[in-house]
N, C-alpha and C positions, 0 to 999 in steps of 0.2 A: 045881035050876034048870038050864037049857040053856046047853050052850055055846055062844060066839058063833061066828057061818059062820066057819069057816077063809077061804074062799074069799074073802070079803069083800064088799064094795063095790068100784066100776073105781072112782068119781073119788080122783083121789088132791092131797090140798095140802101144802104147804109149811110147815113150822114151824121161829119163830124164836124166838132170845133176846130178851125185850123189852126188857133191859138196854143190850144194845150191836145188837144185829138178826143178831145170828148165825146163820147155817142149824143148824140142832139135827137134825130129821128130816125125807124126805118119805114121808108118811103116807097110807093107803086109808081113808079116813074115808066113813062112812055117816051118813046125819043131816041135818038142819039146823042142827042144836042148836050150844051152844059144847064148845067141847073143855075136858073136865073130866079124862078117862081115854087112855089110848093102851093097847090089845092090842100086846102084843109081836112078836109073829106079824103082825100086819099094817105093820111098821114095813118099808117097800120099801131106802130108803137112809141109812142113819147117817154121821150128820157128828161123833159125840161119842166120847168114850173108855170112860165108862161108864155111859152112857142118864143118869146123873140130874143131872151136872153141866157150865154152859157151859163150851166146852172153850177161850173167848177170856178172859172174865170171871169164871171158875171157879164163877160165883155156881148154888146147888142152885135145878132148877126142876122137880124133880118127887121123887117117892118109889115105892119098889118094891113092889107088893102082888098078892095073886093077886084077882082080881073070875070069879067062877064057874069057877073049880078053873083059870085060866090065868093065865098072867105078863101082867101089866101095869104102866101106868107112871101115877100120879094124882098130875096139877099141881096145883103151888103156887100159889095165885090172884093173876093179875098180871102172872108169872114168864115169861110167854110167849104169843105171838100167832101168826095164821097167815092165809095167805092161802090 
């Protein structure tokens, strides 16, 4: 399978903890869809200590996997929203 463009998508949003609404990441997202997956490489600014836990609430809102040979991050359903 093909790897996803490094380059990316420009728009970039916002993602939070849905628990408490914590800034988690802001993110270059392509799509319309819901966020199910985050590429690592396209994460612009990190707000967390280590990608999979809120760093207010501690509570895990996502898990570490490679999806087409790169790092990525595949949320927990629920665990987080975004504008």
């Amino acid at each position: 399978m093909a790897k996803p463009n490094k380059k990316g998508p420009v728009r970039t949003i916002d993602i939070f903890c849905a628990n408490c609404s914590q800034p988690l990441f802001k993110y270059r997202k392509g799509g319309k869809g819901a966020l199910v997956k985050c590429f690592v490489e396209r994460i612009v600014k990190n707000h967390t200590n280590d990608n999979l836990h809120c760093p207010q609430c501690e509570q895990e809102f996502a898990r570490s996997t490679l999806i087409r040979g790169t790092p990525a991050l595949k949320f927990v359903g629920g665990k987080v929203r975004f504008k």
